[in-house]
Structures are given as C-alpha cells and as structure tokens.
C-alpha positions in Angstrom: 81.0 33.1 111.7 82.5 31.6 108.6 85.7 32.5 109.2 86.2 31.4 112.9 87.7 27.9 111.6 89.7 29.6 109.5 91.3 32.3 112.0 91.5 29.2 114.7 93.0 27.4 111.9 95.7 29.7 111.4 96.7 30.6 114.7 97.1 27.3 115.8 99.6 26.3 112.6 101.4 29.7 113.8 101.7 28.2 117.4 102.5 24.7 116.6 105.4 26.3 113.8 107.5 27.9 116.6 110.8 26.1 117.1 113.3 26.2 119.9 114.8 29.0 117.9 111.8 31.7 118.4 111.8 31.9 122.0 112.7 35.3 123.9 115.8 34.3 126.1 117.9 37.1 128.2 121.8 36.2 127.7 123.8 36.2 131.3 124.5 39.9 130.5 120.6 40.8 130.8 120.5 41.1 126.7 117.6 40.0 125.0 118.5 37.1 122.1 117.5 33.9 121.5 118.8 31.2 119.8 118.6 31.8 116.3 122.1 32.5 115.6 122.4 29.0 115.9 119.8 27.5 113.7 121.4 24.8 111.8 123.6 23.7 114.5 123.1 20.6 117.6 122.8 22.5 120.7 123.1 20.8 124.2 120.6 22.7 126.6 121.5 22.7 130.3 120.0 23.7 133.4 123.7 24.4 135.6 123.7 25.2 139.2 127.4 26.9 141.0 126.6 25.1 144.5 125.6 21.5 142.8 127.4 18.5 143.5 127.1 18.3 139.6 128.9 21.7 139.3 131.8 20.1 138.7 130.1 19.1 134.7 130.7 22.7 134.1 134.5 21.7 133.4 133.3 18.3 130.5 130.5 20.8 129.0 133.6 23.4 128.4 135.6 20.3 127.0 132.4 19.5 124.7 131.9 23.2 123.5 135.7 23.3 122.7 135.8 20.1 121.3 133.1 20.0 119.0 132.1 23.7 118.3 133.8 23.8 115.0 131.9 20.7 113.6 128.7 22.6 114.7 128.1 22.0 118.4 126.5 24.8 121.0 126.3 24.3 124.3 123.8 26.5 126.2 123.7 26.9 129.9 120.6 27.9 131.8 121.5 28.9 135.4 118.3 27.3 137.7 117.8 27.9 141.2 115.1 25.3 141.5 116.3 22.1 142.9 117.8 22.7 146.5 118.7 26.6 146.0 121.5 25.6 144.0 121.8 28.5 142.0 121.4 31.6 144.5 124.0 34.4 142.6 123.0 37.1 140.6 123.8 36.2 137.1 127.1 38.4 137.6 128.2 36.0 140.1 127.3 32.9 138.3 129.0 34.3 135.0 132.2 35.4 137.1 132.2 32.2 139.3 131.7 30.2 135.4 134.5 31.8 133.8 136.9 32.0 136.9 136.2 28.7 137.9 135.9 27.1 134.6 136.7 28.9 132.1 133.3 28.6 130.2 132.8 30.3 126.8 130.0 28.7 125.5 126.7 31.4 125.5 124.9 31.0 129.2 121.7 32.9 129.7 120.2 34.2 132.2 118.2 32.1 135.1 115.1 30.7 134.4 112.9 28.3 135.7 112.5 24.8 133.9 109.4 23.3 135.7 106.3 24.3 137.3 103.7 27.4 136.3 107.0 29.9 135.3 108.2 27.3 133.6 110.6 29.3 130.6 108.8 29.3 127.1 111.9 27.0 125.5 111.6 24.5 128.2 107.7 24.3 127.9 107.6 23.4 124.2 110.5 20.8 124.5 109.2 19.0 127.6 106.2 20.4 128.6 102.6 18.6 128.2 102.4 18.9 124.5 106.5 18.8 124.5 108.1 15.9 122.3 110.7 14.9 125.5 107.6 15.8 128.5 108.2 15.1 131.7 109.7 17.6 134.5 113.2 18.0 134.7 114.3 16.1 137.9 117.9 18.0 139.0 120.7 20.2 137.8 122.6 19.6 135.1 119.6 18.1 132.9 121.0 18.0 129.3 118.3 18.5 126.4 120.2 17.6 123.1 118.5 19.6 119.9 119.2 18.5 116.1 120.0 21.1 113.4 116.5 21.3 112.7 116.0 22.4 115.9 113.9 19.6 117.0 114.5 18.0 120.4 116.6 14.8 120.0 116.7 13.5 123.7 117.4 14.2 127.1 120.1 13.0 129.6 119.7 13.1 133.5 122.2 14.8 135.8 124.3 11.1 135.9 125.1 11.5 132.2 129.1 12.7 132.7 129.4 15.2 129.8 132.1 13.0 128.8 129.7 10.0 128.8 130.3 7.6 125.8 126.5 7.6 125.4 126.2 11.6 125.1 129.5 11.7 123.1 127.2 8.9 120.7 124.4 10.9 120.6 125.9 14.5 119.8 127.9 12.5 116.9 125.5 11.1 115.3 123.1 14.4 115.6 126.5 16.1 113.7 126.3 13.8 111.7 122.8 13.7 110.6 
C-alpha cells in the first residue's frame, strides 16, 4: 500500500509531461506521424473546412507557410467536418481539392474532430478542461498558435484573416522568442 502514492505519483507527472508533440496524428495520406519533426519550431494549428465561407483562408495560410517556413513556421491543417458539414470529402478529396485549389504544401492531416466526447487527443490537452487555451472551438478555420516549446501560445477565431496584422504580430514575436 506504500507505494500507491508513489505509482499515482508517477503516472500523473508522465501524463501531465506530454506535449503537443506526443500525440498519435494520421497525415492526409492515412500515415501515422505526429508532430515531432517539428519540435523547436511555432506551429499554427487549424481546423480547415473545403465548403466554408472561410475556405478561402486556405490561400493566406499557404502565403504564411511560404512566407515564414524558413524562419521556423509550420502550419498544420486539420480537416473538420463538425460545424455545418463543411468538410464532407474523403481526405483524398480534401488533399486534391487543397492542392488544386490552393496550392497547399504545408503537412495537413487527416480529419478529426476538435470538440465534443471524440474530441482528438492534441486538441483535448490544448483547449480541453484542463487545456491552457479551454474553451470549444466555435467554427472553421480556428487557428491555435504553439511556441517552440511546444506550449500553446493563443488562439484566433475564424475572423482572424491569416494575413491579420494581429496574427502576423503574434507568429513574429513567437519566432522571435
């Protein structure tokens, strides 16, 4: 009975030491990965939809990725079918429709769910209860900006313009930092 405390003890430091970094993710091409090839880097998480009046941010996340991937910047799209049904294709479709349509290169993944019980891992321990940004995400195009340490930094709602002065701001300075 001694060493209850202990074992509780040290499975919950090994739960409260996993970053954004140790989560199981499925790329768009259905191969497991995560995002640990980009520890030390400022990612930009975002839940994108294809049939979104918001769809058109797929064009200023591409200008981002380009503009500030050599100074350490990934963005990461998460296809979501939650808010309206936004997000219906197969993740074939949604990478052909991404590339076609927009020419995106940066890494998507394949479609999760952000809220609710099925909410994805990654999303649960940034804004989840016990997250540091908690609250649901409220519509497409949610962008979650993570530090080099792979700490959440803040989130922008589906208003925030990739190209937003106050985005642009806040990926700088997390560059930066």
């Amino acid at each position: 009975m001694k060493f209850i405390p202990l074992i509780l003890a040290s499975i919950m430091s090994t739960l409260s030491a996993t970053t954004v970094y140790d989560h199981e993710l499925l790329d768009i091409d259905g191969e497991k990965t995560s995002l640990s090839a980009h520890k030390g880097k400022v990612l930009l998480l975002v839940n994108v939809a294809s049939r979104c009046g918001f769809t058109r941010q797929y064009k200023g996340l591409e200008e981002l990725h380009q503009n500030y991937k050599d100074k350490g910047l990934v963005v990461c799209g998460f296809p979501c079918n939650q808010f309206g049904g936004q997000e219906p294709g197969s993740e074939s479709e949604i990478k052909e429709f991404c590339s076609t349509k927009f020419g995106v290169t940066f890494p998507m993944f394949s479609k999760i769910e952000v809220n609710g019980s099925n909410r994805h891992p990654l999303y649960e321990s940034i804004i989840g209860e016990s997250g540091p940004l908690k609250g649901n995400v409220k519509w497409n195009f949610t962008k979650i900006l993570i530090g080099k340490d792979g700490k959440p930094i803040d989130r922008f709602g589906s208003m925030t313009s990739p190209t937003s002065k106050k985005l642009i701001k806040a990926i700088e300075a997390a560059l930066a930092g």
